[in-house]
C-alpha positions as CSV (number, residue, x, y, z in Angstrom):
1,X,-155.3,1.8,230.8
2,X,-152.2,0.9,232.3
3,X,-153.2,2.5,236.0
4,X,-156.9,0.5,235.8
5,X,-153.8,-2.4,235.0
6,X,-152.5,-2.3,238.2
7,X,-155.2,-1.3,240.4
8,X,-157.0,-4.6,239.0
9,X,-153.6,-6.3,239.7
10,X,-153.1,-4.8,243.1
11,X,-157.1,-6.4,244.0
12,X,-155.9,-9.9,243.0
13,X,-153.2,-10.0,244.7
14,X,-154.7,-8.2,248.4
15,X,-158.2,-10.1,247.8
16,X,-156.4,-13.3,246.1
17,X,-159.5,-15.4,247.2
18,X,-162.2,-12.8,246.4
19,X,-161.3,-12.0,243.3
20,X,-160.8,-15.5,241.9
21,X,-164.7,-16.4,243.4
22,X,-165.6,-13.3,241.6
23,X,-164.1,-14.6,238.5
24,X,-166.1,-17.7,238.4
25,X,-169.1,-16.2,238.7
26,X,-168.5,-13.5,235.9
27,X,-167.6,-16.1,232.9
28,X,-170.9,-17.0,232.5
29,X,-172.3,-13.2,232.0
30,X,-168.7,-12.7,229.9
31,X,-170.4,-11.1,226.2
32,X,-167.5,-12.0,223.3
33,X,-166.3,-9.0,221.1
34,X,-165.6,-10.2,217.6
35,X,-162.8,-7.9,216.8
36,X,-161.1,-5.1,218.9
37,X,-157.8,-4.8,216.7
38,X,-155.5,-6.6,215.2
39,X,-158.1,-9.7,214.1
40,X,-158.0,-10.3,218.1
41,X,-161.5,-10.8,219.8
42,X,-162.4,-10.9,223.4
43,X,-164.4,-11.8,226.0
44,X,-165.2,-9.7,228.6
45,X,-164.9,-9.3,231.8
46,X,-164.1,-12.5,231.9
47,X,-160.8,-12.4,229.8
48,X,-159.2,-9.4,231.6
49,X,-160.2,-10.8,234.7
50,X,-157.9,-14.0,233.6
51,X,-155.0,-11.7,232.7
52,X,-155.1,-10.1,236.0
53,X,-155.5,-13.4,238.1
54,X,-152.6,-14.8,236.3
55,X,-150.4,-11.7,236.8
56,X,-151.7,-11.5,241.0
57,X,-150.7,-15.4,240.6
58,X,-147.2,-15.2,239.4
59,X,-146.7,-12.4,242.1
60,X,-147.8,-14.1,244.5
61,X,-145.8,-17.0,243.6
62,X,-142.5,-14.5,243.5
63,X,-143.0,-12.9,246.4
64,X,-143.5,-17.3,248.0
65,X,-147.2,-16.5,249.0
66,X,-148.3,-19.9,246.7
67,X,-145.9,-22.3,246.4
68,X,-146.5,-24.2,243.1
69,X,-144.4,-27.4,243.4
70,X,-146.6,-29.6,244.6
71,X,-149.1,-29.0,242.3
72,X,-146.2,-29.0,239.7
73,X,-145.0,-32.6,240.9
74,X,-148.2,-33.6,241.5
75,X,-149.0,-36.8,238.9
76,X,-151.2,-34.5,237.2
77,X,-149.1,-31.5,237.0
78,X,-146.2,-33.3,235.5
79,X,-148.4,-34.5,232.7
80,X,-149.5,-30.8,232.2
81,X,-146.0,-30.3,231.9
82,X,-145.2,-33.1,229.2
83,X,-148.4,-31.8,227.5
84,X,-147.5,-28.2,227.7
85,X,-143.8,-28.6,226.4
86,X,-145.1,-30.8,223.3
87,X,-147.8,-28.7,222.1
88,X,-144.9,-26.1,222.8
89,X,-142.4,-28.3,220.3
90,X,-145.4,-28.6,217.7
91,X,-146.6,-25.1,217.9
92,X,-142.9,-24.2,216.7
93,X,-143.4,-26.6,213.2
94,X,-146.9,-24.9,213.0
95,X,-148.5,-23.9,209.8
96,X,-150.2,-20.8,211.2
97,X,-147.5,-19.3,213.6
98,X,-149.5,-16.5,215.2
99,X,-152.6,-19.0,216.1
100,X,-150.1,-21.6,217.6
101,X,-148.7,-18.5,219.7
102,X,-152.0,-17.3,221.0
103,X,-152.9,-21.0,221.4
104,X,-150.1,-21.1,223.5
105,X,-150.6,-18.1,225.4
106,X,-154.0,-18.9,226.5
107,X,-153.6,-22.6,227.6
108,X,-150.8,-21.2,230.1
109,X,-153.0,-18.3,231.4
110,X,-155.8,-21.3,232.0
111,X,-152.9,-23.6,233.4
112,X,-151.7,-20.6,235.9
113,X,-155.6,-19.4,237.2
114,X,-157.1,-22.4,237.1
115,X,-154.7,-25.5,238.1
116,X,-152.3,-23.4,240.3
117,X,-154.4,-20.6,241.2
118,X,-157.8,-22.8,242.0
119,X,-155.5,-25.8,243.1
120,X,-153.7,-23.8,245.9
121,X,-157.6,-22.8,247.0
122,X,-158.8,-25.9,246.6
123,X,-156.1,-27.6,249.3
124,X,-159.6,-26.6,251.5
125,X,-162.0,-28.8,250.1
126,X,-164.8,-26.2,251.1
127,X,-163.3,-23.7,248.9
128,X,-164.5,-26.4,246.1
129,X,-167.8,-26.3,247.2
130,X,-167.4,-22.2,247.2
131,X,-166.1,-22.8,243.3
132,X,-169.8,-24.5,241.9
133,X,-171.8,-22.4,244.2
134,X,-170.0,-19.3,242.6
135,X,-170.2,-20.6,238.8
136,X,-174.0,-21.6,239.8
137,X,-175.2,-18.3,240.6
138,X,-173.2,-16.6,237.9
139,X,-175.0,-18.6,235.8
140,X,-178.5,-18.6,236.8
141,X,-179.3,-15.4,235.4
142,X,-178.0,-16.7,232.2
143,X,-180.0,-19.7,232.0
144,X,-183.2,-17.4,233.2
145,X,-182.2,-14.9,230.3
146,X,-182.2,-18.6,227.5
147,X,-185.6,-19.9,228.2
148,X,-187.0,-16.3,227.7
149,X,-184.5,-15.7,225.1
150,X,-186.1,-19.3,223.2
151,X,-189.9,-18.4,224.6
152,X,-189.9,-15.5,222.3
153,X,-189.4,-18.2,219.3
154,X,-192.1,-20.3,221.4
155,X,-189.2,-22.9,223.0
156,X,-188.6,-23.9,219.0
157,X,-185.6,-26.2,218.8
158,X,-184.5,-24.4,215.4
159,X,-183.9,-21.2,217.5
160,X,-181.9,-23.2,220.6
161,X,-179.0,-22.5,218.9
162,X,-179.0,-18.6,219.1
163,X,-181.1,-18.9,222.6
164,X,-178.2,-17.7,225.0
165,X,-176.7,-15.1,223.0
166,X,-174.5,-12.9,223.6
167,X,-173.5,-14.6,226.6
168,X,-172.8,-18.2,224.5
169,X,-172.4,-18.3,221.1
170,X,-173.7,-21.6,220.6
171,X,-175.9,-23.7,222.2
172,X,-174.0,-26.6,222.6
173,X,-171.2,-24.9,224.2
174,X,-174.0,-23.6,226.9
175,X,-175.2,-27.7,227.2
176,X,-171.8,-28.7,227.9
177,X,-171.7,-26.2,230.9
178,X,-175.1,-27.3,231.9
179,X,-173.9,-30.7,231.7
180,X,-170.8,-30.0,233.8
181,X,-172.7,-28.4,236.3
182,X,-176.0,-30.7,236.8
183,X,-173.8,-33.4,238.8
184,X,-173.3,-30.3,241.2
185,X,-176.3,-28.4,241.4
186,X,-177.4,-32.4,242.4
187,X,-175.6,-32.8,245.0
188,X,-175.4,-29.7,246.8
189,X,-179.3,-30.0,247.1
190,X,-178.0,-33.5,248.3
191,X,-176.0,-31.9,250.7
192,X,-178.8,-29.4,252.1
193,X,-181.1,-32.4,252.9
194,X,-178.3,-34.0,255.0
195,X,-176.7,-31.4,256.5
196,X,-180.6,-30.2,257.8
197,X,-180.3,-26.6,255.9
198,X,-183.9,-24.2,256.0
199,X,-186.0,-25.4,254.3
200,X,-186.2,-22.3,252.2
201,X,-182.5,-22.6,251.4
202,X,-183.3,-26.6,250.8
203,X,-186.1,-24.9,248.1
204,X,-183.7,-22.5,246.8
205,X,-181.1,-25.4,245.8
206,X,-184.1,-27.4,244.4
207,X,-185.4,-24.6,242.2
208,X,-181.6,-24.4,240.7
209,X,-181.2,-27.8,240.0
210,X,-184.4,-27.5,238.3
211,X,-183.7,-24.5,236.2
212,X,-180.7,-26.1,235.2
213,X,-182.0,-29.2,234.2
214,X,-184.3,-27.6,232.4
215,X,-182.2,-25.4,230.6
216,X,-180.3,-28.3,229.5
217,X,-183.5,-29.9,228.1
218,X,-184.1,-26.6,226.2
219,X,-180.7,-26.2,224.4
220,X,-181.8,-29.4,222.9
221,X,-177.6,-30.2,222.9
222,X,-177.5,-34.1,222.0
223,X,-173.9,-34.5,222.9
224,X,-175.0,-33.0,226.4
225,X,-178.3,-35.5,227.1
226,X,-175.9,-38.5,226.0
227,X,-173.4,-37.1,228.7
228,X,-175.4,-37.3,230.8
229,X,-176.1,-40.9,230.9
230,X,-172.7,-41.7,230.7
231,X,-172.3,-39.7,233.6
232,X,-175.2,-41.6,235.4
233,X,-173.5,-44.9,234.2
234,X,-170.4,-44.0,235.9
235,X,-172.4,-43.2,239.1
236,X,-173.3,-46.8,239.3
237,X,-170.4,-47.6,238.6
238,X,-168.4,-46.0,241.6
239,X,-171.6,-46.9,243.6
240,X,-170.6,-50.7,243.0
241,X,-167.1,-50.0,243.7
242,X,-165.5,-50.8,240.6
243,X,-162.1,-50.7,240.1
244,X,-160.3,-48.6,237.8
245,X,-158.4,-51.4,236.1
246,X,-161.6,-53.2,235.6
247,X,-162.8,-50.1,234.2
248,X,-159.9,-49.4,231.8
249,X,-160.2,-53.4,230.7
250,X,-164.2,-53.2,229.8
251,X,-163.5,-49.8,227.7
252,X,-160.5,-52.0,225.9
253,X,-163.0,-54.5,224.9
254,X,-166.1,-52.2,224.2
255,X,-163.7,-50.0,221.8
256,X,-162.1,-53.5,220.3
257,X,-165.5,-54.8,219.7
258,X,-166.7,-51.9,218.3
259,X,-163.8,-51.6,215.7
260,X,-164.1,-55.4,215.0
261,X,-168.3,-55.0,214.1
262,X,-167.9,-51.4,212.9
263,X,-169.4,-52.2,209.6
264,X,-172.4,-53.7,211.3
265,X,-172.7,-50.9,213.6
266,X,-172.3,-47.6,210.7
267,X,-175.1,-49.9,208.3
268,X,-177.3,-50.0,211.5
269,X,-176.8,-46.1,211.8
270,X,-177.3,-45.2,208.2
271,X,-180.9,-47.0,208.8
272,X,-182.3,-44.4,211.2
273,X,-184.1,-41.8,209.8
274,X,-184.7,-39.7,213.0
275,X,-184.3,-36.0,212.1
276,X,-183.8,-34.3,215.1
277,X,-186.9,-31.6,215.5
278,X,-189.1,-29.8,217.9
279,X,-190.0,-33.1,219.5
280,X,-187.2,-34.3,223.1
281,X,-187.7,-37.8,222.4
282,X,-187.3,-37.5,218.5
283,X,-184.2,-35.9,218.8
284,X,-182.5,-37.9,220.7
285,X,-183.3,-40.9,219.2
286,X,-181.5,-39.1,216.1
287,X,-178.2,-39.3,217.7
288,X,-177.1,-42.0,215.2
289,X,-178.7,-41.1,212.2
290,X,-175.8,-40.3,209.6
291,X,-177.0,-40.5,206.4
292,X,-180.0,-37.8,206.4
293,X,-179.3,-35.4,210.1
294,X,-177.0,-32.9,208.5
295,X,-175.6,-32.0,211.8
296,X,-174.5,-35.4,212.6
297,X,-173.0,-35.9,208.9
298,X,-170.9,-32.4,209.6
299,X,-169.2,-34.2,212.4
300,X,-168.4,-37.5,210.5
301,X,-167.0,-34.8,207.8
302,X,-164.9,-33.0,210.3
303,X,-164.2,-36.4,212.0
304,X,-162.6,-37.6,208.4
305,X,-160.6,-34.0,208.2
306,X,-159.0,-34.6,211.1
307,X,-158.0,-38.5,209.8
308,X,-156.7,-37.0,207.0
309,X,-154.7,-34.0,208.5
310,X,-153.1,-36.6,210.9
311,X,-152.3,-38.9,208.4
312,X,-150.3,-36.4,206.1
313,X,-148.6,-35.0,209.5
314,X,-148.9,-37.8,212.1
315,X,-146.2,-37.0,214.1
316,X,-146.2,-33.3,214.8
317,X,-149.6,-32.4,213.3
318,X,-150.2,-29.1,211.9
319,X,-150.0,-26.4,215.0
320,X,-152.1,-26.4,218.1
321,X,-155.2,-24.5,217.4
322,X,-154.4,-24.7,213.6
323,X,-157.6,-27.2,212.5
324,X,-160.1,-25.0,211.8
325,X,-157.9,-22.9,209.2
326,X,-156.8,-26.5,207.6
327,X,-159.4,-28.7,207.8
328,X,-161.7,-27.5,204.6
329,X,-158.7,-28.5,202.2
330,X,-159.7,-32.2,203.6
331,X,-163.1,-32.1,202.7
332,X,-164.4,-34.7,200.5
333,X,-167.4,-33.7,198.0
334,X,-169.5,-36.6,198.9
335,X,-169.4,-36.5,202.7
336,X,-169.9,-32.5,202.9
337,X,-173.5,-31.1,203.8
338,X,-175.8,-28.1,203.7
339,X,-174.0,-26.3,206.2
340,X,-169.9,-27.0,205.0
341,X,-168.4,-24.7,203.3
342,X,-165.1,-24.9,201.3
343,X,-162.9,-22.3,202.9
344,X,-163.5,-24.8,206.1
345,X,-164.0,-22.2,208.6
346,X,-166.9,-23.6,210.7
347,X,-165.7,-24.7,214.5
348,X,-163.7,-27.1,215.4
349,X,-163.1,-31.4,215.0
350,X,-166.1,-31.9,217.1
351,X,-163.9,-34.1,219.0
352,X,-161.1,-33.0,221.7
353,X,-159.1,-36.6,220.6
354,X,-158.9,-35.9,216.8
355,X,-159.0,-32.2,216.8
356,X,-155.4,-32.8,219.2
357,X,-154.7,-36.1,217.0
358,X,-154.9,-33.5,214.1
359,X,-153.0,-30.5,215.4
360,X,-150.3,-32.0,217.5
361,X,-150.2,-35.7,216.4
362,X,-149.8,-39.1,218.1
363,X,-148.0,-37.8,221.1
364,X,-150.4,-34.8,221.5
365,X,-153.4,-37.8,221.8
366,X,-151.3,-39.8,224.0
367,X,-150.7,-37.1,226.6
368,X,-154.7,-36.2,226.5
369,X,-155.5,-39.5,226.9
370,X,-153.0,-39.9,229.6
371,X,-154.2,-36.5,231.4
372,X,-158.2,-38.2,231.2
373,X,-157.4,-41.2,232.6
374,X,-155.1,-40.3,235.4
375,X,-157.3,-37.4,236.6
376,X,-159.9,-40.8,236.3
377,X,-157.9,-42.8,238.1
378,X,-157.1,-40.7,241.0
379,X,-160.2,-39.5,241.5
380,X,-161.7,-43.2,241.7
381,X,-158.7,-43.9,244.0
382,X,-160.4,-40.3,246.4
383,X,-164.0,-41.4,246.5
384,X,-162.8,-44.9,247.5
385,X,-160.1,-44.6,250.1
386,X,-160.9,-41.0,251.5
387,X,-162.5,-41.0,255.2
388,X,-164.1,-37.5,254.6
389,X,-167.1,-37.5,253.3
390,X,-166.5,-34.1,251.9
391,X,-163.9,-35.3,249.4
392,X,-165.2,-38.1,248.9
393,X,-168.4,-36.7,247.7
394,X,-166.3,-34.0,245.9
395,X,-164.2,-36.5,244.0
């Protein structure tokens, strides 16, 4: 093992460029082994590919191929850094030590490959454009493989959530790729039409964005379709030049008026009686049922665990990556469903806000929060100042 080690080691450091496209394109046909020893399970290739980026990147950075401070000064790397050295701080009060470590471990290889190692890359905008194309076709044969997977069940919603396996566990974890990903697939076939591509390379990029807009359909992932009109909303938003701080205010006064009429507004939601089914239309319109859609009562159950976890640690919360081993000692009778259990071992918070307002308390939120809007906020500041219409497009 240790010489296939460093021959993989030796490629990401020669091929630096090569080898991190490569990467991109493999996660999506990575297959997930529950346990190979030690309770540990990975995914590969994926995974080792990670470990072997992240070693090529360190050496690289020894031997001063990448240098890493301006990423690491950058606005954004110095509130990775505050994030990083808090979750750090909390991991060490943590309630399960070994999941904090591995928490820990992981969220610096990600840190290393993909802001230092892609944000050295991506210094070229083109090499952005490289990125999507490369995660694109990794992930075509995937979303071929899920509507055949789901047409041997005849496209029925109730086996969407099974219908990429073994590549995705879940479905919705496949819709929030596909919702990632649809901007892209967009404008790239944008892109072909202005930049007077073939026309069978102008068909190819159509007949992507297709197949993933209609694998997104097909996972039948709610949280995804919503996305995606708040992701169109936003479009018409930075097409009407809106300013970040105008932004920022109206998301202050929709939250404050939703808090001040929540009363109205969860008695208006315990009136809809959509159950999400086979039917698109249906199913959305089930998004705000809470009193009989058992999947959106789960999430107001884990949504309440989380409350409670923070408020019995809201300072340093329990341990980053600690809320799924906590959480079902939280659960109230009356708000758990058919599918809770009581050892609590079923996902996550449903939210990245409260699942980090659980695990690493009020700081923890406030540097997510801060890392959202700033990444926001410069990339409004790109699209609107920038004279290349590459970045601009890109941001």
């Amino acid at each position: 093992m240790i010489p296939l080690f460093l021959l993989g080691l030796l490629l990401a450091v020669r091929s630096f460029e090569g080898f991190m496209f490569t990467l991109v394109a493999l996660v999506p046909c990575s297959v997930g082994l529950q346990d190979v020893g030690g309770g540990f399970g990975v995914a590969l290739p994926d995974e080792a590919m990670l470990l072997l980026a992240a070693g090529g990147i360190t050496l690289l950075i020894l031997l001063r191929k990448i240098n890493p401070l301006p990423l690491l000064l950058h606005p954004i790397g110095l509130m990775i850094i505050g994030q990083m050295l808090w979750a750090f701080i909390c991991a060490v009060g943590s309630t399960h030590g070994l999941i904090s470590s591995k928490f820990m471990v992981a969220r610096t290889v990600y840190i290393v490959v993909f802001y230092l190692g892609f944000g050295t890359l991506f210094l070229q905008p083109q090499r952005i454009v490289q990125f999507f194309k490369a995660h694109l076709w990794g992930l075509a044969p995937v979303m071929v493989w899920s509507i055949y997977h789901l047409s041997e069940y005849g496209l029925s919603r109730s086996f969407s959530p099974v219908m990429a396996e073994p590549f995705y566990d879940d479905h919705t974890v496949l819709g929030a790729c596909l919702a990632m990903v649809l901007p892209w697939a967009g404008w790239l076939y944008w892109q072909s039409r202005q930049e007077n591509k073939t026309r069978n390379y102008r068909w190819l990029m159509a007949a992507l964005l297709g197949l993933v807009a209609v694998t997104l359909v097909l996972t039948f992932s709610r949280a995804a379709w919503i996305s995606m009109v708040i992701i169109g909303g936003f479009y018409m938003l930075l097409r009407w030049r809106v300013r970040f701080r105008t932004l920022l205010l109206g998301l202050l006064i929709l939250f404050g008026a939703g808090w001040l009429n929540r009363d109205a507004i969860v008695e208006n939601m315990q009136q809809n009686e959509n159950v999400s089914g086979e039917d698109v239309l249906t199913t959305a319109a089930s998004v705000t049922n809470v009193s009989t859609d058992d999947s959106n009562k789960e999430r107001v159950n884990r949504w309440a665990c989380a409350l409670e976890m923070f408020k019995e640690r809201p300072l340093m919360g329990w341990g980053p990556g600690t809320y799924e081993r906590e959480y079902g000692h939280f659960q109230v009778l009356s708000q758990m469903t058919r599918i809770s259990t009581w050892d609590g071992d079923r996902g996550d918070a449903h939210s990245e806000y409260l699942g980090v307002l659980a695990e690493q308390g009020i700081p923890g939120l406030f540097f997510l929060a801060g890392l959202f809007l700033l990444s926001l906020h410069i990339g409004m500041r790109v699209a609107y100042r920038s004279t290349d219409p590459l970045r601009r497009g890109l941001a």
